[in-house]
C-alpha positions as CSV (number, residue, x, y, z in Angstrom):
1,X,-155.9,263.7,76.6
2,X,-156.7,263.5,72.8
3,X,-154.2,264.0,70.0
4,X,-155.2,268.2,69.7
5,X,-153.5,267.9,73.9
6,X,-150.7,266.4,72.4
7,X,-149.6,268.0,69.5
8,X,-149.4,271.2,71.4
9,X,-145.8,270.5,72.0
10,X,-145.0,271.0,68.9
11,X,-145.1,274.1,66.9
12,X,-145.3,274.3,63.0
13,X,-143.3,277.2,62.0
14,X,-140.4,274.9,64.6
15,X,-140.5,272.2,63.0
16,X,-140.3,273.6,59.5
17,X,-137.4,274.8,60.7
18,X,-135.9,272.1,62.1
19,X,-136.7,270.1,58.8
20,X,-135.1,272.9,56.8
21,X,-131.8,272.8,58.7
22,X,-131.2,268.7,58.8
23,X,-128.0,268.2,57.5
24,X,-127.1,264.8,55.5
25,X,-125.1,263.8,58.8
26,X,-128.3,263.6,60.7
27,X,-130.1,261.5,57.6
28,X,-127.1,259.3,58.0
29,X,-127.5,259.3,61.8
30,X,-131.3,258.3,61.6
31,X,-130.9,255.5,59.0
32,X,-128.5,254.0,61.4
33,X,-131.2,253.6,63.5
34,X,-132.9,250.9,61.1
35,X,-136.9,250.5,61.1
36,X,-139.5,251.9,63.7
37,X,-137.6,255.0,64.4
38,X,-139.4,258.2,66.3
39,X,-141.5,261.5,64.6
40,X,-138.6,263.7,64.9
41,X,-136.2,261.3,63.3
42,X,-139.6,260.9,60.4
43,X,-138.9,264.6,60.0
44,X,-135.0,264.1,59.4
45,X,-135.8,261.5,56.9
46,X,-138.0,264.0,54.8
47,X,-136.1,266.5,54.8
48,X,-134.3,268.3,51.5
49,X,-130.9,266.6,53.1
50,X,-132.4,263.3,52.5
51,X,-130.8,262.4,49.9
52,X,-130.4,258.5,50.5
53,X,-133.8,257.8,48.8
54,X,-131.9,254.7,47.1
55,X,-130.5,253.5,50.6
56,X,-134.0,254.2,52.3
57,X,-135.7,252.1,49.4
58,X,-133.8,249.3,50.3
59,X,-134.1,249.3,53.5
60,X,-138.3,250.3,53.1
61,X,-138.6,247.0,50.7
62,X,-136.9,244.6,53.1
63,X,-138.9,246.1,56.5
64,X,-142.4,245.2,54.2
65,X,-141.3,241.7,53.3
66,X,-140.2,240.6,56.6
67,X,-143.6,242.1,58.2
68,X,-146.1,241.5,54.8
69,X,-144.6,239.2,52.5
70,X,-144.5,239.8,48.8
71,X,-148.3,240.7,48.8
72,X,-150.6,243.5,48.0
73,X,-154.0,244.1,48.9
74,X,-156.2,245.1,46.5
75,X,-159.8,246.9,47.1
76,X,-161.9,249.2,45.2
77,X,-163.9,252.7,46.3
78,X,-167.6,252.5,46.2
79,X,-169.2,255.8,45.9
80,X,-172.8,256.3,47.0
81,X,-173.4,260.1,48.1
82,X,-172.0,263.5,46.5
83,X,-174.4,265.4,48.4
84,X,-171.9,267.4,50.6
85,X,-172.2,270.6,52.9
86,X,-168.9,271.2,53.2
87,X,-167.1,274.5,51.1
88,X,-164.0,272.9,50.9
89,X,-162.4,275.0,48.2
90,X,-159.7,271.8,46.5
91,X,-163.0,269.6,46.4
92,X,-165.3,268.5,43.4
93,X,-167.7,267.7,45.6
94,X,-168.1,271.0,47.6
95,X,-171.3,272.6,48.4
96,X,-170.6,276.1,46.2
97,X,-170.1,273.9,42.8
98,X,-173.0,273.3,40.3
99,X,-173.0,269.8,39.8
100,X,-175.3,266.7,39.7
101,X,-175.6,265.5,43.1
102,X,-177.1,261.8,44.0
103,X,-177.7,259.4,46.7
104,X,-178.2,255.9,45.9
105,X,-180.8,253.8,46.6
106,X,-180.0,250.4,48.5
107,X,-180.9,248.7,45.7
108,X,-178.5,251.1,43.5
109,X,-175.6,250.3,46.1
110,X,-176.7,246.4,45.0
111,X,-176.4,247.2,41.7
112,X,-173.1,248.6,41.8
113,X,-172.0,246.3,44.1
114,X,-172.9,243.1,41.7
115,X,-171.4,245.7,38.6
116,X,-167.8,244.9,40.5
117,X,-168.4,241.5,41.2
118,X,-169.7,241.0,37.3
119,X,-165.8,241.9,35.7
120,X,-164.9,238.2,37.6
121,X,-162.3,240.0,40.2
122,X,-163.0,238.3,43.9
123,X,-162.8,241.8,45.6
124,X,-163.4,241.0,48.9
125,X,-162.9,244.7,50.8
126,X,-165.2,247.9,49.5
127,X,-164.9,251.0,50.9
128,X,-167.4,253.2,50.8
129,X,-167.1,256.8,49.9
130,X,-169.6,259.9,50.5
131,X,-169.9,263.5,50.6
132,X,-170.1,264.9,53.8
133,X,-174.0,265.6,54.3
134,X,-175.8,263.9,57.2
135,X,-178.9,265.0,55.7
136,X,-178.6,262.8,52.6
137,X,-176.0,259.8,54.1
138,X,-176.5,260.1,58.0
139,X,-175.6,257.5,60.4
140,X,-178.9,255.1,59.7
141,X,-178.0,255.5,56.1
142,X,-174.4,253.9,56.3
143,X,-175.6,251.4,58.9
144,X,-178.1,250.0,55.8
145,X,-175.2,250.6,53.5
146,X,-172.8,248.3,54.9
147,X,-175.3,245.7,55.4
148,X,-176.2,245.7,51.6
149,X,-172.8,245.5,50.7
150,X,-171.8,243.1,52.9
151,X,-173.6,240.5,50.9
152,X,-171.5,241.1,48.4
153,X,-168.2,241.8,50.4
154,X,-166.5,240.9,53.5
155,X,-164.7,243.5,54.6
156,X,-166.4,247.2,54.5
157,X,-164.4,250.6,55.1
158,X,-166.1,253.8,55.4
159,X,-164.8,257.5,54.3
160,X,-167.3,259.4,55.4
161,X,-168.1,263.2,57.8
162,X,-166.1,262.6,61.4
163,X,-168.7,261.0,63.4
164,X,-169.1,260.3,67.1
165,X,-167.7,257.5,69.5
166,X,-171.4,256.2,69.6
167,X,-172.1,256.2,66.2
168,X,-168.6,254.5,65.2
169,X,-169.8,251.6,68.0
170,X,-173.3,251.2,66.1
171,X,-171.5,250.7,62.6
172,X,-169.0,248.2,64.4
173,X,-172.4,246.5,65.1
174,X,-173.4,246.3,61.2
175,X,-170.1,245.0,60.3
176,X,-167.5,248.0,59.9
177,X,-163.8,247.3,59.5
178,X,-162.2,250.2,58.5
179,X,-162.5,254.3,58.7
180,X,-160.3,256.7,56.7
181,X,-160.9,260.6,57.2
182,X,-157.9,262.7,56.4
183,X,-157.1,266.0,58.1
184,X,-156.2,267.7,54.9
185,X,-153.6,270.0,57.1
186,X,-152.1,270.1,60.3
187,X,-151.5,273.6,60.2
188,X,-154.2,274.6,62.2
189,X,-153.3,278.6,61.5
190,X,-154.2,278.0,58.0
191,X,-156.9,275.3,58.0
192,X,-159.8,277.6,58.1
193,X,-158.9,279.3,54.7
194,X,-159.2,276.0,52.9
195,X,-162.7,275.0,54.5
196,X,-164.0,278.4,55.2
197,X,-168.0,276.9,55.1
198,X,-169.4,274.0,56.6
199,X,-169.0,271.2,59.4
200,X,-164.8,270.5,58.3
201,X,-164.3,274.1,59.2
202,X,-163.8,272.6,62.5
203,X,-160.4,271.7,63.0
204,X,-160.2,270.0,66.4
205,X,-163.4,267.7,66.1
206,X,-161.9,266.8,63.2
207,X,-158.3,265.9,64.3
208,X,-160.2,264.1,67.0
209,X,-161.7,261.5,64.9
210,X,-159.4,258.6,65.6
211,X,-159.3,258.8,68.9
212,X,-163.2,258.7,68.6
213,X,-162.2,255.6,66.1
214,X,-160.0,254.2,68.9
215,X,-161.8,254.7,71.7
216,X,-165.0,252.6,70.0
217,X,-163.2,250.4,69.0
218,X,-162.1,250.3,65.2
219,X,-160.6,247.5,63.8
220,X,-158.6,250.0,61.5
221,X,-157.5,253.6,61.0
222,X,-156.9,255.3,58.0
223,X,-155.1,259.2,58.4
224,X,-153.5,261.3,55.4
225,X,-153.3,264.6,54.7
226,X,-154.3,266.0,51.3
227,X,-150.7,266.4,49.6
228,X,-150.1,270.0,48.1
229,X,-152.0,271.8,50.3
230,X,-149.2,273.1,51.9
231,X,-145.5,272.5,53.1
232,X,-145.7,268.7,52.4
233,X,-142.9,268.0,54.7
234,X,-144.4,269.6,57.4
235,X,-147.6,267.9,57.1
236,X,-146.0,264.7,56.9
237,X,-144.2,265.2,60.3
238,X,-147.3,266.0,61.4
239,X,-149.6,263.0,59.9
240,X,-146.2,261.1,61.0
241,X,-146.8,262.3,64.5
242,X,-150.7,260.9,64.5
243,X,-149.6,257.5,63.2
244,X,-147.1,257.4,66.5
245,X,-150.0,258.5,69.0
246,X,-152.7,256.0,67.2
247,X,-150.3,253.1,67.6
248,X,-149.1,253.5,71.4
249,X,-152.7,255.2,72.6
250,X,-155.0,252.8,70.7
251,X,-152.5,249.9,70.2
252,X,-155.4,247.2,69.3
253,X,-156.2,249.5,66.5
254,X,-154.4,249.0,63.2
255,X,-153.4,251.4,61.3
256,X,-152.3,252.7,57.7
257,X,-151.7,255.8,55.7
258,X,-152.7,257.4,52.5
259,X,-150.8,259.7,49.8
260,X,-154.1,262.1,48.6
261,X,-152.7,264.3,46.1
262,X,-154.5,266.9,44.6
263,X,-155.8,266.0,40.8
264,X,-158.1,267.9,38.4
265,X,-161.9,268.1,39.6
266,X,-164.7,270.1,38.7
267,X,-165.3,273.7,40.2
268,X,-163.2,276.4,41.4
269,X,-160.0,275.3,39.9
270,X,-157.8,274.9,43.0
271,X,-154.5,274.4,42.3
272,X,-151.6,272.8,44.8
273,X,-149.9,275.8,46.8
274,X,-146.7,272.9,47.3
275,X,-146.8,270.6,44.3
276,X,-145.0,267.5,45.2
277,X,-142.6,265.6,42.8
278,X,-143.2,262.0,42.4
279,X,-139.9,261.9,44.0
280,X,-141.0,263.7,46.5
281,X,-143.9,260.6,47.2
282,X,-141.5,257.7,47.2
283,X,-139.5,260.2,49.8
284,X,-142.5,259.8,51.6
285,X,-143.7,256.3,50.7
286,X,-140.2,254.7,52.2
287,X,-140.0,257.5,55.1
288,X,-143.2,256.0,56.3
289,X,-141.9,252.5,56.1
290,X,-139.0,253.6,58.4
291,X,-141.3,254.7,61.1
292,X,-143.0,251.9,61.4
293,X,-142.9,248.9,60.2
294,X,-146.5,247.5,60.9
295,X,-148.0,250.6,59.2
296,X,-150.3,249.6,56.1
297,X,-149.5,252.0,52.8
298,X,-152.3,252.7,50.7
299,X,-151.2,254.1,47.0
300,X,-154.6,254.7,44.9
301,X,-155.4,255.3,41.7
302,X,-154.3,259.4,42.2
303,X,-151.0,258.2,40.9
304,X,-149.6,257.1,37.6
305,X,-149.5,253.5,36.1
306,X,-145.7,254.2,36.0
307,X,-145.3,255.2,39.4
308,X,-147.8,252.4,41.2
309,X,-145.6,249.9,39.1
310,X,-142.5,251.1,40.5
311,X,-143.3,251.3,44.1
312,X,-144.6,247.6,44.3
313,X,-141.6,246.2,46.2
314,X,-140.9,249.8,47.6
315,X,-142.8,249.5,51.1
316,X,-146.8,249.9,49.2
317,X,-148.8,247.0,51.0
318,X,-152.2,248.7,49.2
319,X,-153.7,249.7,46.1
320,X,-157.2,250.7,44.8
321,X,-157.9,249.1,41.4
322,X,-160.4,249.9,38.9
323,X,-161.8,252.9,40.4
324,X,-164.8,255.1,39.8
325,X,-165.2,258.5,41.5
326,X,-168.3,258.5,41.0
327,X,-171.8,257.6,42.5
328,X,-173.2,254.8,39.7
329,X,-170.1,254.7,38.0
330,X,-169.4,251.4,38.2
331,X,-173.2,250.5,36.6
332,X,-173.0,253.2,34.5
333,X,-170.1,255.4,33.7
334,X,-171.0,257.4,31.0
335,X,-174.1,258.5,32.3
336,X,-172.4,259.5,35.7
337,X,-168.8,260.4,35.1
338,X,-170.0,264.1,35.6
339,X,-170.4,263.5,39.3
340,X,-167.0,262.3,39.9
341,X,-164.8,263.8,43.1
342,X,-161.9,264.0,40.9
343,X,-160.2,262.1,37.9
344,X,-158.1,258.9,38.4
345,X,-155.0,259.3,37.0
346,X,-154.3,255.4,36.8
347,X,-157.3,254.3,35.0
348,X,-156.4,250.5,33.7
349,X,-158.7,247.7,34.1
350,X,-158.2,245.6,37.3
351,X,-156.8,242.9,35.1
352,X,-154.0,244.9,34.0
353,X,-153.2,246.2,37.5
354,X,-153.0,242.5,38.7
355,X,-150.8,241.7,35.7
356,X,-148.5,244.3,36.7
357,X,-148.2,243.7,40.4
358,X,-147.6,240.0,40.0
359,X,-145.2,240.7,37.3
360,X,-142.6,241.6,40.6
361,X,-143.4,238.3,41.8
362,X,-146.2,239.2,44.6
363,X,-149.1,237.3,45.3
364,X,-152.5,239.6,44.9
365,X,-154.6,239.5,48.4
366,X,-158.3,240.8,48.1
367,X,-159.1,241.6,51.9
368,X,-157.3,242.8,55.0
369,X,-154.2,240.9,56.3
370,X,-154.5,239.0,59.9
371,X,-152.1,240.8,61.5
372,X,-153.3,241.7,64.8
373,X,-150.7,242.8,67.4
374,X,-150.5,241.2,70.5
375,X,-149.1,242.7,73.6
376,X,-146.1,240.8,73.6
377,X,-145.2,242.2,69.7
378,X,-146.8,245.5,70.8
379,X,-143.7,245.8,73.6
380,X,-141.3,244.0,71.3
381,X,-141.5,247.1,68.9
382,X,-140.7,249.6,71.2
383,X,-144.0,251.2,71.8
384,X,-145.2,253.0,75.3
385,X,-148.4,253.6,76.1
386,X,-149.2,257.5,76.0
């Protein structure tokens, strides 16, 4: 059984009904419950009768101390391929726009590598970002990627194309910590319109990745699903819904979750079908908190100065600093800020992102926390192998 098998049992036009029709009696029922609660209780807590968000801040903020501390990691994206043969129609980088496209060299990878290292910021965990072309960033290619980095770096994350168990087992071999690939939807119905060319037109392989992840063995697993897309509710019952399978199926397997929302890129001028509120994230943010209360929350550079400052004690145990979309961006902006994926919204210097989170009193961490389960916390927190 993968996680396509198992979210069979539920249907999407169901359970946007079922969100619909909470009532604040059931919000009140759910919060009862405290931290760690099930998917179908996740759905209660997003729903528009949810409207506790103060009461489930609270409660978000102290489940993240008592498992994380007053910390936050910080990392930066590294992007070293645009190429891409997907037509995914929100994208900058998709295959139908007429832009500059570039791999790097190795020694460009150095290069930009030793341009983040040069601004005096000890950033120890790079991810690195590509189009999805195995032609032009392949398996072979990201094997000799991570090793270049990882002179530079000691923790590497990949988001990459979906690859196979195999190839995920090599990459472990070359150092890999981390994978990220976002669904984009879980409606399944409607998932072809949005990728109607290429390799992502394939829903199931796709939704499949992390058990592909798991099943190698990954340290870590990042899932998401690109916000505004559609009913954002929906989607998050449904991303909701992955965490809880990753974490009872592939329990040695960390895992954390990303807010992707859709900003301005270059090309066909997509724009959200469900724009989301920034209400609407911290809904989220602290919703996510309450499910579980090991999850890792990633807030990147998407978002607003404003709002990243706000949501530091708020149940965010991750944030990107600094970032170029890029490839060479970090060596040499102006030359390559055409090629960007999108614009960053929060676009301060690492310095002043640092200032800010330690202005709430947290201590800045610049690689992954040790915080491996064991089986004895694995039972503790309720969970049942699937």
């Amino acid at each position: 059984m993968t996680f396509y098998d198992y979210k069979q049992k539920w249907d999407w036009d169901k359970m946007t009904a079922f969100i619909e029709g909470a009532t604040p009696a059931d919000v009140e029922r759910v919060l009862a419950k405290g931290v760690n609660v099930g998917p179908e209780d996740f759905a209660v807590l997003v729903s528009p009768a949810s409207g506790y968000l103060e009461e489930m801040a609270r409660m978000s903020a102290e489940a993240t101390r008592r498992r994380f501390g007053r910390t936050m990691q910080i990392y930066t994206p590294l992007y070293i391929s645009n190429f891409c043969t997907n037509h995914c129609i929100y994208c900058g980088f998709n295959c139908k726009n007429n832009i500059g496209r570039v791999t790097l060299t190795q020694e460009q990878i150095a290069e930009e590598a030793r341009a983040i290292q040069s601004g005096g910021h000890p950033f120890k965990h790079i991810l690195l970002v590509t189009g999805e072309s195995p032609k032009h960033a392949g398996v072979d290619y990201m094997a000799e990627s991570i090793d270049t980095v990882s002179r530079y770096f000691e923790q590497t994350s990949i988001e990459v194309q979906p690859l196979d168990e195999a190839d995920y087992a090599r990459l472990i071999e070359h150092g890999l910590h981390t994978v990220c690939v976002y669904q984009e939807t879980y409606n399944e119905k409607r998932y072809p319109l949005y990728h109607p060319a290429g390799r992502k037109r394939d829903y199931r392989y796709r939704l499949e990745t992390p058990d592909r992840m798991g099943a190698a063995g990954i340290y870590k697993v990042g899932v998401g699903n690109l916000i505004g897309l559609e009913n954002w509710r929906t989607d998050a019952f449904f991303t909701a819904l992955h965490i809880h399978y990753i974490q009872n199926r592939y329990w040695r397997t960390k895992c954390s979750i990303s807010f992707p929302r859709l900003r301005p890129f270059v090309g066909e001028g997509f724009q959200p079908n469900y724009p989301t509120t920034e209400r609407d994230l911290l809904q989220l943010i602290t919703a996510y908190r309450l499910l579980s209360e090991d999850l890792e929350i990633s807030l990147s550079t998407r978002e607003s100065p404003r709002f990243r400052d706000n949501v530091v004690e708020l149940g965010v145990t991750t944030m990107s600093a600094g970032s170029k979309t890029a490839p060479g961006g970090y060596s040499d902006w102006d030359k390559n800020k055409e090629l960007e994926q999108f614009s960053v919204n929060d676009d301060r210097p690492v310095d002043k992102v640092v200032e800010a989170i330690r202005a709430h009193d947290f201590e800045v961490v610049w690689k992954d926390w040790d915080l491996s389960l064991n089986r004895n916390t694995f039972e503790a927190y309720g969970h049942k192998a699937l």
